[in-house]
N, C-alpha and C positions, 0 to 999 in steps of 0.2 A: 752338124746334125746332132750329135752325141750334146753337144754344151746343151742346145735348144731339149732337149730331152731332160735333161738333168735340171734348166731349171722348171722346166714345166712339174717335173715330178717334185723340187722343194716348194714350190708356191702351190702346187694342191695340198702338202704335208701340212703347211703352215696354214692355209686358207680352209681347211675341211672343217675345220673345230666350229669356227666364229660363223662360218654358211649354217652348220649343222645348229649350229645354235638360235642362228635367226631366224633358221624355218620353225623351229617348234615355240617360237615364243622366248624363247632366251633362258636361261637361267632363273630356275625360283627355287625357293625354299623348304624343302621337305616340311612335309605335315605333324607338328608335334603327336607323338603316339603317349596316347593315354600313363601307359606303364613308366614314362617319363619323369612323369609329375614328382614333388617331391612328396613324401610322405608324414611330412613332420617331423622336429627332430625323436631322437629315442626316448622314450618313454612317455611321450605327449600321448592324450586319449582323441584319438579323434571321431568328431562328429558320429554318431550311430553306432559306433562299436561299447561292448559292454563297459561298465565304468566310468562315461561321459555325462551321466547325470542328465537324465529328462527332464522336459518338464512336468514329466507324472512325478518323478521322484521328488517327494518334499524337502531333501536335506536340498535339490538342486534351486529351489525356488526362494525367495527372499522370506523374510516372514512378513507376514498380514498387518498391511497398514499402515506400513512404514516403508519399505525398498530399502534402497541404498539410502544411508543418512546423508552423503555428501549431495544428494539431490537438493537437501533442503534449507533453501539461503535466507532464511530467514527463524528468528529465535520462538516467535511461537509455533511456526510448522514444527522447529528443529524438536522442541520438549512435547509438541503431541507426539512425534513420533516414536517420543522415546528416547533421546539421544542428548546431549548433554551440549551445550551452543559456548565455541570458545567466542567472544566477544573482539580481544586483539588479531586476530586472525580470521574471523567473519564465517568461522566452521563446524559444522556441525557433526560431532562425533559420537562412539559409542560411549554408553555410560559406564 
């Protein structure tokens, strides 16, 4: 009687976890918490905080009527825009 006792009580010990687990749905994985996130490394400006540069702030905006010069793959866009067209290299850069 005592064996029959002993192992009923190791096969509940071992069997309670994996029962316990099937009735709620098993195992998942906690909910990432916000405060987790990384924050950029150190000294990066990130989005909305002071010193990120809006687009209200004019130094943040390209200048008018040109953008970026490497936008422009071709040698007459490249010199309306202003930029200087290397010919070996098919690029268009500052002047």
């Amino acid at each position: 009687m005592k064996k029959l006792t002993l192992a009923f009580l190791v096969a509940t010990l071992i069997l309670a976890p994996g029962l316990a687990a099937a009735q709620t749905g098993g195992t998942q994985a906690p909910k990432p918490n916000p405060s987790d996130r990384p924050m950029g490394s150190p000294g990066s400006v990130q989005p909305g905080q002071p010193g990120g540069g809006s687009p209200s702030d004019p130094a943040a905006s390209p200048p008018s009527g040109g953008g970026s010069l490497s936008q422009h793959t071709t040698k007459p866009a490249c010199e309306k825009a202003g930029g200087k067209w290397t010919e070996s290299t098919k690029v268009c850069m500052k002047k």
